[in-house]
VOZALO-493468 format. One record per residue (C-alpha): residue number from 1; x, y, z. Coordinates in pm, 1 decimal, m for minus. Layout:
N
+------+----------+----------+----------+
! guse !        x !        y !        z !
+------+----------+----------+----------+
!  NUM !        X !        Y !        Z !
...
+------+----------+----------+----------+
This chain:
291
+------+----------+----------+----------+
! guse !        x !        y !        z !
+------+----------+----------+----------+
!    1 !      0.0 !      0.0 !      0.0 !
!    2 !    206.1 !    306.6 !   m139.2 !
!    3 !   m138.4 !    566.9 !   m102.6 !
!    4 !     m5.9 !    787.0 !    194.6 !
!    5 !    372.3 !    687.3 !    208.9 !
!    6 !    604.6 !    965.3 !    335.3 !
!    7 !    989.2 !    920.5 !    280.5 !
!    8 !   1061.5 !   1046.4 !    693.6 !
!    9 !    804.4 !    899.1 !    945.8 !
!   10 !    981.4 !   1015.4 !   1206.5 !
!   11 !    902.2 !   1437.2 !   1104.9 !
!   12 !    537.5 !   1282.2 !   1083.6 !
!   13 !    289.9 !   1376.2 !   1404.5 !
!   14 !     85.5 !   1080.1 !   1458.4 !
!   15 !   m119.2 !   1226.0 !   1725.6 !
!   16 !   m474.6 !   1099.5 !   1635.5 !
!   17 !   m713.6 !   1426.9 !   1609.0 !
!   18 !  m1005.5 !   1460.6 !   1826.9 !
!   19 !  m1316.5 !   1295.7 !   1755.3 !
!   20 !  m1596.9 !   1538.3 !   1599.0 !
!   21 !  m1846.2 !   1550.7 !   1763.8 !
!   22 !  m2107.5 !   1383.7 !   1562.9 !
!   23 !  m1916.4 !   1054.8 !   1691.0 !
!   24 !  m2047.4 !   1069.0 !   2052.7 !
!   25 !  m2420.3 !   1151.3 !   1929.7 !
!   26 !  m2434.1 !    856.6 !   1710.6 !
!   27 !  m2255.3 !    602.8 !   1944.8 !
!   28 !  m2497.9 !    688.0 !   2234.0 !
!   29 !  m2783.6 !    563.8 !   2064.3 !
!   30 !  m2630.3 !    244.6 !   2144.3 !
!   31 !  m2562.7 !     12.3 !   2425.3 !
!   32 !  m2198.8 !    m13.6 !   2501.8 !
!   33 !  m2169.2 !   m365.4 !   2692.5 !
!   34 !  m1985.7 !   m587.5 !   2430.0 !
!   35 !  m1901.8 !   m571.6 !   2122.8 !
!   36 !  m2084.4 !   m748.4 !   1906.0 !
!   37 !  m1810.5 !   m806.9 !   1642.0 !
!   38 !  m1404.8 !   m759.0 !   1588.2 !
!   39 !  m1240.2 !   m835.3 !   1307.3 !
!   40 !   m846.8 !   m794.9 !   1245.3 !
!   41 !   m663.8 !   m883.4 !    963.4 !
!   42 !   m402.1 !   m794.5 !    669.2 !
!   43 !   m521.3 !   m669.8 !    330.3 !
!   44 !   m375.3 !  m1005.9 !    113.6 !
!   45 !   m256.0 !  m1332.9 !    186.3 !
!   46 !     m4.2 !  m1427.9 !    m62.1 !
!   47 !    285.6 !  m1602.5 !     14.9 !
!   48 !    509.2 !  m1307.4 !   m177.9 !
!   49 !    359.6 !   m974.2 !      5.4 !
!   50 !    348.9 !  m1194.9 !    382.8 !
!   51 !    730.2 !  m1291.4 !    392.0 !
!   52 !    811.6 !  m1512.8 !    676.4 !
!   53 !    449.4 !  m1584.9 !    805.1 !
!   54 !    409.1 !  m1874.2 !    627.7 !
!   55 !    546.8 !  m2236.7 !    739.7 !
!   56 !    753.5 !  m2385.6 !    537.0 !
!   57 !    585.8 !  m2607.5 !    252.7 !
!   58 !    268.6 !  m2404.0 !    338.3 !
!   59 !     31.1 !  m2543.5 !     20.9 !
!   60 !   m243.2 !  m2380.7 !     92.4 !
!   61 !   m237.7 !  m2018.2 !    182.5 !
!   62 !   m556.5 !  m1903.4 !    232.0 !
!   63 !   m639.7 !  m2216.0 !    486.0 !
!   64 !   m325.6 !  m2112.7 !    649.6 !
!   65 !   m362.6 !  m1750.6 !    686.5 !
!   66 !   m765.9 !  m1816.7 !    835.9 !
!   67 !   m589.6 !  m2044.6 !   1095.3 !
!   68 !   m432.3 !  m1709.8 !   1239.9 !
!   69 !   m631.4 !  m1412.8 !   1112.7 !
!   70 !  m1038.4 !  m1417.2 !   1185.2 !
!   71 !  m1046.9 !  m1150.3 !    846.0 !
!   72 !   m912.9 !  m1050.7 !    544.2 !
!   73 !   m972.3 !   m678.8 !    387.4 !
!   74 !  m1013.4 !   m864.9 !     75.6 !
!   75 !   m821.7 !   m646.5 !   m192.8 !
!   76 !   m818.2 !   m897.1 !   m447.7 !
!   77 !  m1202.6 !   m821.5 !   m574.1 !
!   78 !  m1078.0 !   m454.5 !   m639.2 !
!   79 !   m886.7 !   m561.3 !   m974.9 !
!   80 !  m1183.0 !   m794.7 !  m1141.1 !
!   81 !  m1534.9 !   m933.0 !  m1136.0 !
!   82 !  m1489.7 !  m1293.6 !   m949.7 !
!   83 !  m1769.1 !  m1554.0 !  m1009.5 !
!   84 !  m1983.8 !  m1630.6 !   m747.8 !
!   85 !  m1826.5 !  m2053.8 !   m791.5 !
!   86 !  m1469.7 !  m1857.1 !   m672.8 !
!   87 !  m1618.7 !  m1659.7 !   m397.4 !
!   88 !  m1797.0 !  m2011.7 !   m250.5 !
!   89 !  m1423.5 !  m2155.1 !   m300.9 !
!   90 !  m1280.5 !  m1916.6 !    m93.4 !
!   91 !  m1540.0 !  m1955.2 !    179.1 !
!   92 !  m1487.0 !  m2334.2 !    151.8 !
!   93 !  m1111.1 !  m2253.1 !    275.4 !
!   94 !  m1184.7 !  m2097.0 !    563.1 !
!   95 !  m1293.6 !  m2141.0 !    943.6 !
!   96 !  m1671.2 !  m2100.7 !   1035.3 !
!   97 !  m1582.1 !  m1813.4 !   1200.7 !
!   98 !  m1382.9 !  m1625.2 !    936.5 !
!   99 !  m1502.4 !  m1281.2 !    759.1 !
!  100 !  m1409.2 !  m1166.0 !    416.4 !
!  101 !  m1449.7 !   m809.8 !    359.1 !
!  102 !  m1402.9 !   m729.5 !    m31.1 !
!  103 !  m1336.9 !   m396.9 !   m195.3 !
!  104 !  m1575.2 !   m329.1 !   m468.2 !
!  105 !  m1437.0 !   m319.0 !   m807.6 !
!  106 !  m1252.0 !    m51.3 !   m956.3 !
!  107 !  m1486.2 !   m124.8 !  m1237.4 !
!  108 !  m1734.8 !     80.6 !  m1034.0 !
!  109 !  m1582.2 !    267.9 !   m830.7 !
!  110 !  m1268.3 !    386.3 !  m1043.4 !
!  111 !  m1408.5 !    333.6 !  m1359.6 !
!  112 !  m1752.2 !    395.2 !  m1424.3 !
!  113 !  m1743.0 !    632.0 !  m1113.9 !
!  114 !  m2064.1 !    540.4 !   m969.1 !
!  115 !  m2270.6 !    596.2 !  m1260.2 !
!  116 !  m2438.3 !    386.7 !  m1464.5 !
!  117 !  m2327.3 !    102.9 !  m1247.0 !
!  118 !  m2677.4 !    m98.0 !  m1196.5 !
!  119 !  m2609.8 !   m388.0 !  m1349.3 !
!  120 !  m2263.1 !   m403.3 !  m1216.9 !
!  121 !  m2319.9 !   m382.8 !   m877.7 !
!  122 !  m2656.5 !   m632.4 !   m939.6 !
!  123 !  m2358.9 !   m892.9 !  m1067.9 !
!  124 !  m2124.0 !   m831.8 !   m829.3 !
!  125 !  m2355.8 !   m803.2 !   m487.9 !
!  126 !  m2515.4 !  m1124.8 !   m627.0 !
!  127 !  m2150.5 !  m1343.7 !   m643.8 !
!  128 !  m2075.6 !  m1202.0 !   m344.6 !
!  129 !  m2326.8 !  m1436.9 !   m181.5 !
!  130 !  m2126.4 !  m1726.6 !   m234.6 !
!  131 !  m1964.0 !  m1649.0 !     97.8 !
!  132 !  m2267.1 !  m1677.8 !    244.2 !
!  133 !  m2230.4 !  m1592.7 !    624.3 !
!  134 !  m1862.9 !  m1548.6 !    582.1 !
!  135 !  m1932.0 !  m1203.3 !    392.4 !
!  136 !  m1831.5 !   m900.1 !    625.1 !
!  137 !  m1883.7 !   m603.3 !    522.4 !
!  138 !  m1775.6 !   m460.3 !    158.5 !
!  139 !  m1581.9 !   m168.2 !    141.4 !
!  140 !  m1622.4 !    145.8 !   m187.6 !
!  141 !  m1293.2 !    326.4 !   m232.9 !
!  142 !  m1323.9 !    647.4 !   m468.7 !
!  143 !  m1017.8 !    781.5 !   m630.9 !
!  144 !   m813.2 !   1042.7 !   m533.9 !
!  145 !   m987.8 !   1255.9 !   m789.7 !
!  146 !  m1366.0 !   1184.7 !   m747.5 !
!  147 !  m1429.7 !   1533.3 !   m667.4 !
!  148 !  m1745.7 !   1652.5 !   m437.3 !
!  149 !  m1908.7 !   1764.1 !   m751.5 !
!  150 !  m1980.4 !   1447.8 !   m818.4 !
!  151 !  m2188.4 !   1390.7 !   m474.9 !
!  152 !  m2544.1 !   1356.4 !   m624.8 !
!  153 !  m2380.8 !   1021.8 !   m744.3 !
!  154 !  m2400.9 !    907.9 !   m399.0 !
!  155 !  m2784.8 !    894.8 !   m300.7 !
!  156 !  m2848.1 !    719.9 !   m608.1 !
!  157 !  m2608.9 !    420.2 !   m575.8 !
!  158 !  m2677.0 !    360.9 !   m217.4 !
!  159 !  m3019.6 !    306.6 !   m336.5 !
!  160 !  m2972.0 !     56.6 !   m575.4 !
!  161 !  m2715.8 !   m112.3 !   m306.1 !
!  162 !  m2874.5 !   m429.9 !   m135.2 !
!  163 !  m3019.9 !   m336.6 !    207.8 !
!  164 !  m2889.2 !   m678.8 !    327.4 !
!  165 !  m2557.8 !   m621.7 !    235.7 !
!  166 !  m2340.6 !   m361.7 !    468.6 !
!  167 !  m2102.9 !   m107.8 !    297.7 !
!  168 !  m1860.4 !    121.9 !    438.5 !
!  169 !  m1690.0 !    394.1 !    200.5 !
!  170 !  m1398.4 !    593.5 !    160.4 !
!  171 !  m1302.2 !    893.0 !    m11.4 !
!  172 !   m966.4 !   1021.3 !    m74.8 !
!  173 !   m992.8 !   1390.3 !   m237.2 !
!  174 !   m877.8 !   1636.9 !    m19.4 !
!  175 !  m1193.8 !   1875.2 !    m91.1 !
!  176 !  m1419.3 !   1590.9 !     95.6 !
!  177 !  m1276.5 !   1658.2 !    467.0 !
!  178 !  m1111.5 !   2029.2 !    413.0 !
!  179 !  m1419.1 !   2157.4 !    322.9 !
!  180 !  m1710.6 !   2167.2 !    669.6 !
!  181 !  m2004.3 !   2231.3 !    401.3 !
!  182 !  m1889.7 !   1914.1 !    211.7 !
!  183 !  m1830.7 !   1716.9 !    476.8 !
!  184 !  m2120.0 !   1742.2 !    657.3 !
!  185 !  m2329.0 !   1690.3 !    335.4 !
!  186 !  m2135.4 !   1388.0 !    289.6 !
!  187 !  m2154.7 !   1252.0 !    665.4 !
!  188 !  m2561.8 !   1300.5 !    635.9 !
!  189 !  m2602.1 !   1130.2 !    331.3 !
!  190 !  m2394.8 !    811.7 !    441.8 !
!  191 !  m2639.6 !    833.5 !    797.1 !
!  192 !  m2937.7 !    852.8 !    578.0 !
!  193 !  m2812.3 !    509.7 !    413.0 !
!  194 !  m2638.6 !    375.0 !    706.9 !
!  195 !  m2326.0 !    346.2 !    523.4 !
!  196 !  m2006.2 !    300.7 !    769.3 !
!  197 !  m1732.3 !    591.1 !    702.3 !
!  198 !  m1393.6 !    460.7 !    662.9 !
!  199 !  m1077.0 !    616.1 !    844.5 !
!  200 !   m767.8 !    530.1 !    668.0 !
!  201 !   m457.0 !    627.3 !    903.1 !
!  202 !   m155.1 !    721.3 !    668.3 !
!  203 !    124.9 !    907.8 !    753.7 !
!  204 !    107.3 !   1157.4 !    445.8 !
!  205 !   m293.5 !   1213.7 !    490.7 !
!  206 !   m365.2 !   1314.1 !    832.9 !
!  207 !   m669.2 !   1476.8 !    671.9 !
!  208 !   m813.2 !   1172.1 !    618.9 !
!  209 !   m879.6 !   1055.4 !   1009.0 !
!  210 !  m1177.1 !   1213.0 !   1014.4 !
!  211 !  m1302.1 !   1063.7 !   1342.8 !
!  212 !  m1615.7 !   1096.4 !   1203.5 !
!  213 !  m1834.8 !    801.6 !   1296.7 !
!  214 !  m2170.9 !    742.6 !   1102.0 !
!  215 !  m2296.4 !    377.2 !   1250.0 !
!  216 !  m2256.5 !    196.0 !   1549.2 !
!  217 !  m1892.0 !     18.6 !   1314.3 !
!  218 !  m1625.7 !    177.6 !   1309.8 !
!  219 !  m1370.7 !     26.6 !    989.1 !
!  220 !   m987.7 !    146.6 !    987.8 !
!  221 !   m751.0 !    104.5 !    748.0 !
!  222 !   m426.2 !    124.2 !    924.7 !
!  223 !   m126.8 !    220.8 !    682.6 !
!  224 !    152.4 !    121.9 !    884.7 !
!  225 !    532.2 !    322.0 !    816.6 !
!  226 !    769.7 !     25.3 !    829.1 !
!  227 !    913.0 !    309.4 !   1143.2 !
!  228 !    897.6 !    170.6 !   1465.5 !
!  229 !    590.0 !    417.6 !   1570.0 !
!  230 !    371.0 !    188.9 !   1381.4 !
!  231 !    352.5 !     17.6 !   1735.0 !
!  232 !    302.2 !    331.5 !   1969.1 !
!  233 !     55.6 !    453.5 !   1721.3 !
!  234 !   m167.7 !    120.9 !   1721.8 !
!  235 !   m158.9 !    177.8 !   2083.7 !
!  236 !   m319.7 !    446.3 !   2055.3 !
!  237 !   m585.2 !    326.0 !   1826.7 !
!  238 !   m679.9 !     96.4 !   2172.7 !
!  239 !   m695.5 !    383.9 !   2361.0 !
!  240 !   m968.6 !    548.1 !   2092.8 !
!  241 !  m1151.2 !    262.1 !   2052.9 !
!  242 !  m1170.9 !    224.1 !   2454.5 !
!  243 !  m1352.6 !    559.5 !   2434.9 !
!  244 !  m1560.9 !    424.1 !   2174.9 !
!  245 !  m1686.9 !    133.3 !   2324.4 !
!  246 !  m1762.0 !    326.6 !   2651.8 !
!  247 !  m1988.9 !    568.8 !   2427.4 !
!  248 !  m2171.5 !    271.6 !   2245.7 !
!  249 !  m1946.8 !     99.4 !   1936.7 !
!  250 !  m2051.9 !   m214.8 !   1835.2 !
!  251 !  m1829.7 !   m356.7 !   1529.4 !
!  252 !  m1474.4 !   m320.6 !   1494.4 !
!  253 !  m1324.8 !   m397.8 !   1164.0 !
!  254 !   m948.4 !   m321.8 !   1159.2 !
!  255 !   m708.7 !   m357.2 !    891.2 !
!  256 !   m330.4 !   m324.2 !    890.3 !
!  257 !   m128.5 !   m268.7 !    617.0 !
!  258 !    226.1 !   m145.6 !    505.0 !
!  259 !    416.9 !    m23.4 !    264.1 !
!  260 !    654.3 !   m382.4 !    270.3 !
!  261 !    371.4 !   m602.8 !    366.4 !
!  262 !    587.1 !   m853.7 !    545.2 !
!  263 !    537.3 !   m662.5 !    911.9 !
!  264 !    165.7 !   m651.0 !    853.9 !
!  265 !     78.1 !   m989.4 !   1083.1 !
!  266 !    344.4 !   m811.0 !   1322.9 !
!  267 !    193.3 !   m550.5 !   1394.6 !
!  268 !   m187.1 !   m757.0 !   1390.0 !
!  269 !    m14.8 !   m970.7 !   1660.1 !
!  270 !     55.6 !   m631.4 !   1888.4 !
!  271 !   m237.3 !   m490.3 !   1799.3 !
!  272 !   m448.6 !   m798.8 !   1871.4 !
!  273 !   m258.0 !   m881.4 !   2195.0 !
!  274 !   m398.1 !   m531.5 !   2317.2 !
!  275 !   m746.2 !   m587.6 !   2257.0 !
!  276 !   m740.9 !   m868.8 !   2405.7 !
!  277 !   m587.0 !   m737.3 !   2683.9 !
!  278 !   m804.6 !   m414.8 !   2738.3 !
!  279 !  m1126.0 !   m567.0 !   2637.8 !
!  280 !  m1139.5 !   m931.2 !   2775.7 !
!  281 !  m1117.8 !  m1061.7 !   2424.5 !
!  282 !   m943.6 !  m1389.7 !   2293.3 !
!  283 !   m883.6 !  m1349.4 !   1933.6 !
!  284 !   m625.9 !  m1585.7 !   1796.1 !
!  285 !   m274.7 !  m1367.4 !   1829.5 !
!  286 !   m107.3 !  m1443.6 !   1449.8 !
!  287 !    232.0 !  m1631.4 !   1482.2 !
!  288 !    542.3 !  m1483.7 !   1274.6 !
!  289 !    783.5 !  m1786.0 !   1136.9 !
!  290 !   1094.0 !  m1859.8 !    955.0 !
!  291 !   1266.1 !  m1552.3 !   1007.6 !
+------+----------+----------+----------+
């Protein structure tokens, strides 16, 4: 993951912004006892990005990686339309327990932009359903330059998106969070829909952690700095989503990557080892071989 990457970490504040305050009004509406659903995992499993995680004559990745992990941020789906026959493969790999959460296609999102995209998203929502209770929820990424003019596409495509089926979305144009009008516009349509808000934590887009909650789930992609902060900063994730919790949160879908993907299911293991330290949890804590 090169989107954010800064050559100097170390000049980089990675003091997490305080929340807005639209976070504590939604998260109230709901009741803070246990969390109904975590989820922590790397954004691929291939042998060639995960260096060193795999045992040695490891035939079968995917079964592997599920034996550790309880999710993957399923990246692969971002690049082409997979057949519904593959998705029920992939779900055949994996624990009962396990969560995929794809990105939708670039097709879509990159391509047609949003528009015009019925029958797309018809095709791909219905393949989808080969993971069957293993589907988590699907993720929209917008380029970098899918301006705010463009924000009437919104409303329209979370209307034709299936009720059933839970999306969070992320938007990467500066415009989106620099400007108050936009955002808020953009922050009530994704509450009218109940569509989850991404925060993607990068070291060259501070702009983009928002801490803007729209839903009771709260989905992070974590761009890790190969710099050893990557560890004090996911410490202070726990500290955030503490507060969270306490105000109401519900789902917590996490996702680490990096810009060498090898210390990704490092820094899961710290970060996992944490939660299940503050919050009582016992989520498998990844093992790191061969080194």
């Amino acid at each position: 993951m090169k989107f954010g990457k800064v050559d100097h970490p170390e000049n980089i504040d990675f003091t997490l912004p305080e929340d807005h305050p639209q976070t504590k009004e939604v998260l109230r509406k709901f009741d803070s006892e246990s969390f109904s659903q975590v989820s922590v995992g790397c954004a691929k499993w291939n042998k060639k990005d995960l260096k060193n995680f795999y045992p040695r004559g490891t035939k079968e990745e995917l079964t592997y990686y599920a034996t550790q992990f309880n999710s993957i941020e399923l990246n692969a789906t971002f690049y082409r339309m997979w057949t519904i026959e593959q998705f029920q493969n992939w779900k055949e790999k994996t624990g009962a327990d396990f969560k995929f959460f794809p990105k939708v296609p670039r097709l879509i999102s990159h391509i047609k932009r949003l528009a015009n995209a019925e029958d797309l998203v018809t095709d791909y929502t219905a393949n989808l359903l080969g993971l069957e209770q293993k589907l988590g929820m699907v993720f929209l990424q917008m380029p970098e330059n899918f301006h705010p003019k463009w924000i009437d596409r919104l409303p329209e495509f979370f209307k034709m998106w299936p009720k059933e089926i839970p999306l969070a979305f992320e938007v990467r144009h500066q415009d989106w969070h620099h400007d108050s009008a936009v955002s808020d516009e953009l922050n009530a349509i994704l509450k009218q829909y109940n569509i989850t808000n991404v925060i993607t934590d990068s070291a060259g887009r501070r702009d983009l952690l928002h801490m803007r909650l729209t839903s009771d789930t709260a989905f992070i992609r974590y761009n890790g700095a190969n710099h050893e902060s990557d560890y004090t900063r996911l410490d202070d994730w726990v500290d955030r989503i503490e507060q969270w919790h306490q105000l109401g949160l519900k789902n917590l879908y996490f996702f680490v990557h990096q810009n060498l993907e090898e210390a990704s299911p490092l820094l899961s293991a710290h970060f996992i080892e944490q939660l299940n330290h503050r919050f009582n949890l016992s989520i498998t804590i990844p093992q790191t071989l061969n080194k």
